[in-house]
N, C-alpha and C positions, 0 to 999 in steps of 0.2 A: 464770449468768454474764451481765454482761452487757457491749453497745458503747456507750461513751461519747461524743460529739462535743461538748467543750466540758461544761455542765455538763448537756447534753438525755443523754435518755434516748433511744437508737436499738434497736431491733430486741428483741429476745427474752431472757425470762430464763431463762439456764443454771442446772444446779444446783451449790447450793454450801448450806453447812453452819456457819448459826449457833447463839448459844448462850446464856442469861443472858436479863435482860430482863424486864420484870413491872411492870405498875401504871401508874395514867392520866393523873396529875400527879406531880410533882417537886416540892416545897415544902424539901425539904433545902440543905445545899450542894454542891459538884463532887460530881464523879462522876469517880473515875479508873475508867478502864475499860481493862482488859489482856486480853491471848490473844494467841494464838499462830494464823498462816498457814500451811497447808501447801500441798502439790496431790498427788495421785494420780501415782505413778513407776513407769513400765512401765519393767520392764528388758530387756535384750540377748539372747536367748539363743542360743548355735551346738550346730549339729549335726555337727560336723566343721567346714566353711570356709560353712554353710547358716544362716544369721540367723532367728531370729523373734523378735516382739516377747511375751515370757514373763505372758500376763496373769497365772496362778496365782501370780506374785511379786509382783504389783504392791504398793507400800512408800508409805505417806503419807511425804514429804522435806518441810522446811520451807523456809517461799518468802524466801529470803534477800534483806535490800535491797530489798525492794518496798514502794510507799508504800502507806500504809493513812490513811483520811481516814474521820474521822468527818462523816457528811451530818444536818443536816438535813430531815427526809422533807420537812416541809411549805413552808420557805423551796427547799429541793434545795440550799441555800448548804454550803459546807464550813466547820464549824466549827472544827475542828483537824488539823494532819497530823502524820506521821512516817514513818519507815522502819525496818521489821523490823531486825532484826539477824540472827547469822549462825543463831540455833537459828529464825529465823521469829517472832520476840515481839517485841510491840510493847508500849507503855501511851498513852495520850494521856490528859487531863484536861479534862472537859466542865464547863460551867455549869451547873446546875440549871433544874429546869423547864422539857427540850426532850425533844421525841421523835424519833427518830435512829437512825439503823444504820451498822455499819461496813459499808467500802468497801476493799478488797482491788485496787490498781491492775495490770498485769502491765508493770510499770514498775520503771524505778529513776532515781532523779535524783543519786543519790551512791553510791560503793562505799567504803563506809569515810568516809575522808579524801579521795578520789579523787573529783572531779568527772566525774559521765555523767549524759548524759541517753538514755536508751536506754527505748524503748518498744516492745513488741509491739500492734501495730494488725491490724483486719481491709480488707486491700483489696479484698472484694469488697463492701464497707461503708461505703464512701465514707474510708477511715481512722478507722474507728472506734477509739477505746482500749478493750483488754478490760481484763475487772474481774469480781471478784466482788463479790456484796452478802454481809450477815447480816441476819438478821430483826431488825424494830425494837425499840427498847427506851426507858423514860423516864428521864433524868438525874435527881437530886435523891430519890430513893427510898433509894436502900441510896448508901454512901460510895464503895464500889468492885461493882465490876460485871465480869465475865469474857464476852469475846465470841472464842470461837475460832471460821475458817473454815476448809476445804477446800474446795479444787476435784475435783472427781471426774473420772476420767477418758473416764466416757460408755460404759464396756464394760459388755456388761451379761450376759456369760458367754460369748456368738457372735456378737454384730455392737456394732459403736459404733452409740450413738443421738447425732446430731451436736449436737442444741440440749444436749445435756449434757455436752459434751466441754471443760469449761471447765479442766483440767488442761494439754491443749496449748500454751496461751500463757506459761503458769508454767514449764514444763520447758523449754523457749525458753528462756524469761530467765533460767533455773538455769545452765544450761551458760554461759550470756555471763557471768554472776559467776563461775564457777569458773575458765571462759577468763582473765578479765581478773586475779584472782589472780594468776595465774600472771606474767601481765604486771608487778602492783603489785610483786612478792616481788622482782622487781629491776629495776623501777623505781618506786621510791616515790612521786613526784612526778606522777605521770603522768596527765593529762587525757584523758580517752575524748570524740570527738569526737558531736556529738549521730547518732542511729541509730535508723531505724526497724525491727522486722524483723516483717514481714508474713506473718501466716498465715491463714489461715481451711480452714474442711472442704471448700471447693471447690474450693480449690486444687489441680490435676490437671496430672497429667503427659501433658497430650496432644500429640498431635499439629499441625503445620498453625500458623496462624494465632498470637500470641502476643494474649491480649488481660487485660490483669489484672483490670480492674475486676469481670472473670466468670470470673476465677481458673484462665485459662488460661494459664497460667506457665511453660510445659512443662518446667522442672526447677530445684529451688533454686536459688538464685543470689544473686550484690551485682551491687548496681547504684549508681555514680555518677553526678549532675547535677548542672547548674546551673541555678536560675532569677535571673533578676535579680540576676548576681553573687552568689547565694548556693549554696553548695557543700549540697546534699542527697544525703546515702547510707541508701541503701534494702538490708535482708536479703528474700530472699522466700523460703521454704518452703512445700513442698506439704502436703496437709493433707487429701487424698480416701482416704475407706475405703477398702481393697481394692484399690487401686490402687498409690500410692505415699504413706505419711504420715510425714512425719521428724522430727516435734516430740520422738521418744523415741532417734531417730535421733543421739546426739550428737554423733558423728565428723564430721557432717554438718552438725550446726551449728557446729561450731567449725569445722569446712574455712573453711564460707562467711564466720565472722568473721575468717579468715585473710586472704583477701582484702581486708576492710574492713580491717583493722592492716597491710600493705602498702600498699596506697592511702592510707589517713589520714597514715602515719607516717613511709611512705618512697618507694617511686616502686615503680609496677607497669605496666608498659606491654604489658602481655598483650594479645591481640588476642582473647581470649573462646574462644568455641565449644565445640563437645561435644569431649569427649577421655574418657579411661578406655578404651581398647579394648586388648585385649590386646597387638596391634601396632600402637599409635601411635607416629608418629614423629614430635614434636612441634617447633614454633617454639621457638627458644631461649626467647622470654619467656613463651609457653605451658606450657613445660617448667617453666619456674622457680614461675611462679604459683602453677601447681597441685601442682607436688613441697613447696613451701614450704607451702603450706595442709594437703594431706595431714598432712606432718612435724610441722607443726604440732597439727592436731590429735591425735596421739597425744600429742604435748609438755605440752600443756594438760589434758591428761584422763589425762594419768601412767601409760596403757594403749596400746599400738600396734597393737590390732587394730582397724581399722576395719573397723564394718558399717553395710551400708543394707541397710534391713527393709524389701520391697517387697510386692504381691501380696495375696490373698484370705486375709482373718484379719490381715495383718501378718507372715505363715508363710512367707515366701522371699527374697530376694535373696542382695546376696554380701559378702564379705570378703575381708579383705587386713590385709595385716601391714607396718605402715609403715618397720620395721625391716629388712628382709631385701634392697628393691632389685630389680633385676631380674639373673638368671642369664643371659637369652638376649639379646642385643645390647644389653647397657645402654651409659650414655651420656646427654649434658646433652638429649639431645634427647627422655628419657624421663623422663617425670614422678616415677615408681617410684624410679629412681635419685636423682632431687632429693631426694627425701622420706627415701629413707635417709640421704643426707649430712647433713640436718638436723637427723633423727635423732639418728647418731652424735656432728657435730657439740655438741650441747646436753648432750648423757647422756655428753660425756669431759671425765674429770676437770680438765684441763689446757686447755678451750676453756670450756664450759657454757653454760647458755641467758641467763646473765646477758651475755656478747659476743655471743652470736649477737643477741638484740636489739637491742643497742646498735649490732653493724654493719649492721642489717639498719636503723636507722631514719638510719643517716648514711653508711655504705658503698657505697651504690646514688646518689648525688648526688656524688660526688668527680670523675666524668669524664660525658662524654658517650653512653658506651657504654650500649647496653642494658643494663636488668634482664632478670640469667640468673645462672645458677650460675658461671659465670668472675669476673663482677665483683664479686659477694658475695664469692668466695674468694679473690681478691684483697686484697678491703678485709678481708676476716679476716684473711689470713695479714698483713699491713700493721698488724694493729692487736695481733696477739697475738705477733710479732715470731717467728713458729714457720710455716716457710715449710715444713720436713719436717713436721709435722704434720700440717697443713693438707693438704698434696699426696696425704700415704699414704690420708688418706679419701676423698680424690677419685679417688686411681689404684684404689679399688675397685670404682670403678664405671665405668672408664674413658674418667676427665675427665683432663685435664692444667691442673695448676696455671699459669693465665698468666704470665707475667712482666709484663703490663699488664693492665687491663680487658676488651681487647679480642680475648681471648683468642687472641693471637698465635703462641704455639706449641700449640694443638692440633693433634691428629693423626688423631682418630676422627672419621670420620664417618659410622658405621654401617658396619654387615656383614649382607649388601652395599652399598659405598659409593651415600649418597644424594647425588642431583645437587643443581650451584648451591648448595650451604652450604661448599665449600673455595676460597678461603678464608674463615672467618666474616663477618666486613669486609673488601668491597673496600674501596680509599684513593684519594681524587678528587684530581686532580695541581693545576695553576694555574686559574684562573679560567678563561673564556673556550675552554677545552681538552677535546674530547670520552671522556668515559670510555664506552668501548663491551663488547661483551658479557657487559651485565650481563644476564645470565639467571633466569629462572623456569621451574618445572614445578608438576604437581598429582602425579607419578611416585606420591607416598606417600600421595596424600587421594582413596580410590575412594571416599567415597562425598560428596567436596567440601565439606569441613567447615571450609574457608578458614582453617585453622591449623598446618597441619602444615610441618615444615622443608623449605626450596627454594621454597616458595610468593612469600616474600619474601628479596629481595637488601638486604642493610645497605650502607650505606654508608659512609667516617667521610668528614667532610670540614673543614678547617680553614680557617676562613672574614677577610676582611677585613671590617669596617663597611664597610657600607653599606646600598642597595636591591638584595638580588640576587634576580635571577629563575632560576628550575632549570624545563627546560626536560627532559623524557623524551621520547623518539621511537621508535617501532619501528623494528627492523632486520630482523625473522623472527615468525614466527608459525604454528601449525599450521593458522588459516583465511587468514594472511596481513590480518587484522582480528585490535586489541587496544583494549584499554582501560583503560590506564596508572595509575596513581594512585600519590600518594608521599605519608609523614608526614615530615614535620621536628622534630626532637629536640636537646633539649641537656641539658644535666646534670640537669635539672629534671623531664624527663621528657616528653610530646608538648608540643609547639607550634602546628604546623599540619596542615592538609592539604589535599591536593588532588585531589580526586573528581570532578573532570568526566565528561560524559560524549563530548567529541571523542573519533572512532576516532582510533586509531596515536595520538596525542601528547596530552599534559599539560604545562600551564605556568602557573607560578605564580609570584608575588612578595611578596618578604618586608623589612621594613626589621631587620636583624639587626644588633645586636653585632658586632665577635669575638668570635673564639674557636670551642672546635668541635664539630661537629655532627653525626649521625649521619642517615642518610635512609632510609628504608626502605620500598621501592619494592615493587610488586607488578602482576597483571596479574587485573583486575576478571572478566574472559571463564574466566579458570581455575576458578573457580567455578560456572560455569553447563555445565550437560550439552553433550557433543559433538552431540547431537540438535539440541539448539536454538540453535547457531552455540556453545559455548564453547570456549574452547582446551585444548589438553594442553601446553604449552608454551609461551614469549615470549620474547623477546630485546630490548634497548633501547639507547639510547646517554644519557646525562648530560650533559648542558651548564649549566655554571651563572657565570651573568654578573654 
């Protein structure tokens, strides 16, 4: 296999498996030359609810939608390209008289009819593109010419040999076409935004420090930027033996393009961080993110048991069944419970994933309320005019169907009731007027993971034009030292924010619209240990002029 930057040659070649080929000059005409792309498919295996990745099965899949470029060796010029189809076959048609090899990209620039530009790159590579080669061969000898590739998977009975692991980036982009199917099948038209998803074998889930370039990642993930007004989204995947590798993992990669298909398509205002513990008790929009992504992915891969294959061999991690929910305090504030509503959701007769899409890409933008399980089921029950429907899949997991976005008549808020989430949105009165105890705690985040419910107070506020400044102030504190910060939001999803680091108060100004707003305030110090001055607690007052 190899990294590409451009049309240079970087770093080392993996193995992969060409075919055909013969003879030192070309004096005939074209040469069509065809074959077929696969890569090496480690599948899932459980042991009861116990994952391992099953090499004894491993299945050559063909590499669906990846471009295939015929090279000139000696120019390195590309002479012709294409895209496999869905069995992995290509044909392209050469000139006579060149010497040349195919090129297998772990790419795809189109799905079908469907514009993507979607690449799996190595970031500890500088973004290298992977690829496989075939051995070279002469045009103009014979009229047709057969060059099949595989990428292998690098096992080689008891350990991966990593410079051979050139299957990983292929089964990446396998599961992104199968995902994004799912998406075309009801929505035909549909543009996949450009995407990189970064893997390589050093990829580790460590500890400490996050540094990518040396593939310290510490756990798959999407990532959104911007450079220069341009919007860049990034997948990352880990990729170290024996440790954690999830390129076979595909619940895992479809979570994380979950992610990307929220953010791309419709508004995700999650605040990140670890989650998955048995007793999480999550940020409304943490909740929602990652229950949608889970649901997701069982949605896309037509299977609801997710696993992640961790550990020595690929021989342990865990599972879970995206269908089932949680039995022990569920509720929007648990991820588990999203992911079943999605679920069920998608897989009933009378809703299906063809609305759930469609609310989920226009449903979340109708008010200013956060993205969370109220405002989705909202704009579903709004859009499929089935308000009983809608509500019986939610009171299973004991949501309450809103009467607004904002979810105004819930009533759960965990058992035992978690602090500062009743009510979901406080409401900011006139201008110039102090909204006070608005509270914060960490009560639910021992080990300070600055995501969990209570952490942050919402706010709605309904605003006039103009330049208005919002002004936070402490009232209480468990050092009596805080340090305030707030986002501003409106239908669209963040806007601002303000992170300073003055103790007790934060203040900021904005030239805003009407219309209304949602703010969601927090206290910076609840995240940092009681040892080294952080709080257990905060209190503030709101003013906004």
């Amino acid at each position: 296999m190899r990294q590409l930057a451009g049309a240079c040659v970087l770093c080392f070649l993996l193995a992969a498996c060409g075919g055909g080929g013969g003879g030192s000059s070309g004096t005939g005409g074209p040469t069509v030359v065809s074959g077929k792309v696969t890569f090496d498919f480690v599948p899932v295996a459980l042991t009861g609810a116990l994952p391992r990745l099953d090499y004894d099965n491993t299945a050559r899949r063909p590499a669906r939608s990846v471009v295939v470029e015929a090279v000139d060796t000696a120019a390195q010029s590309v002479l012709a390209t294409v895209s496999t189809n869905a069995a992995g076959d290509y044909t392209l048609t050469l000139p006579a008289g060149r010497t040349a090899f195919i090129r297998a990209k772990a790419a795809m620039k189109a799905i079908g009819s469907n514009a993507a530009d979607i690449s799996v790159i190595d970031n500890t590579s500088a973004g290298a593109q992977w690829a496989i080669d075939g051995a070279p061969f002469v045009t103009g000898v014979t009229p047709a010419l057969t060059q099949n590739l595989n990428a292998a998977s690098g096992w080689n009975g008891s350990t991966y040999i990593d410079a051979e692991r050139a299957a990983g980036p292929f089964a990446i982009l396998d599961t992104i076409y199968q995902a994004a199917q799912k998406i075309i099948s009801v929505d035909p038209a549909v543009s996949f935004p450009k995407l990189n998803a970064n893997w390589s074998p050093n990829n580790i889930a460590s500890g400490g420090d996050i540094d990518i370039a040396l593939g310290q990642i510490g756990t798959s993930f999407y990532q959104r930027t911007t450079s220069g007004g341009t919007v860049i989204r990034n997948l990352y995947f880990l990729g170290f033996a024996d440790n954690d590798t999830d390129e076979y993992d595909r619940h895992v990669v479809a979570h994380e393009l979950g992610h990307y298909l929220q953010e791309a398509f419709a508004r995700d205002d999650s605040v990140g961080g670890l989650h998955g513990g048995p007793d999480d008790l999550l940020d409304l929009r943490v909740a929602f993110s990652e229950g949608w992504s889970n649901g997701w992915s069982g949605i896309a891969l037509n299977n609801p048991i997710y696993s992640d294959t961790i550990g020595p061999s690929q021989a342990s991690g865990g599972s879970f069944n995206v269908s089932v929910g949680e039995s022990t305090n569920p509720g929007w504030f648990r991820e588990h419970s999203v992911e079943k509503i999605f679920w069920d959701f998608s897989n009933h007769a009378s809703i299906g994933f063809s609305q759930v899409w469609s609310t989920l890409k226009t449903g979340l933008t109708v008010s200013a309320a956060l993205s969370s399980i109220h405002s989705f089921a909202r704009a579903l029950a709004n859009d499929t005019s089935n308000n009983a429907l809608v509500a019986s899949i939610l009171a299973t997991q004991s949501i309450a169907l809103p009467a607004t976005p904002y979810a105004d008549n819930e009533t759960n808020f965990g058992n035992p009731a978690i602090a500062n989430i009743n009510p979901i949105y406080l409401t900011y009165g006139s201008l110039n007027t102090a909204l006070t105890n608005v509270c914060v705690d960490n009560a639910v985040d021992p080990y300070l993971d600055a995501n969990k419910a209570g952490e942050y107070r919402h706010v709605r506020l309904t605003l006039p034009a103009g330049n208005r400044t919002f002004t936070v102030t402490q009232s209480s504190s468990t050092t009596n030292v805080s340090d305030p910060d707030f986002v501003l939001h409106n239908n669209a999803g963040r806007l601002f924010e303000a992170n300073g680091i003055v103790s007790n108060s934060e203040t900021a100004s904005w030239s805003l619209p009407a219309g209304d707003y949602v703010l969601a305030i927090t206290d910076f110090r609840l995240f940092r240990p009681t040892s080294s001055g952080g709080n257990t607690s905060a209190c503030f007052s709101l003013t906004v002029q």
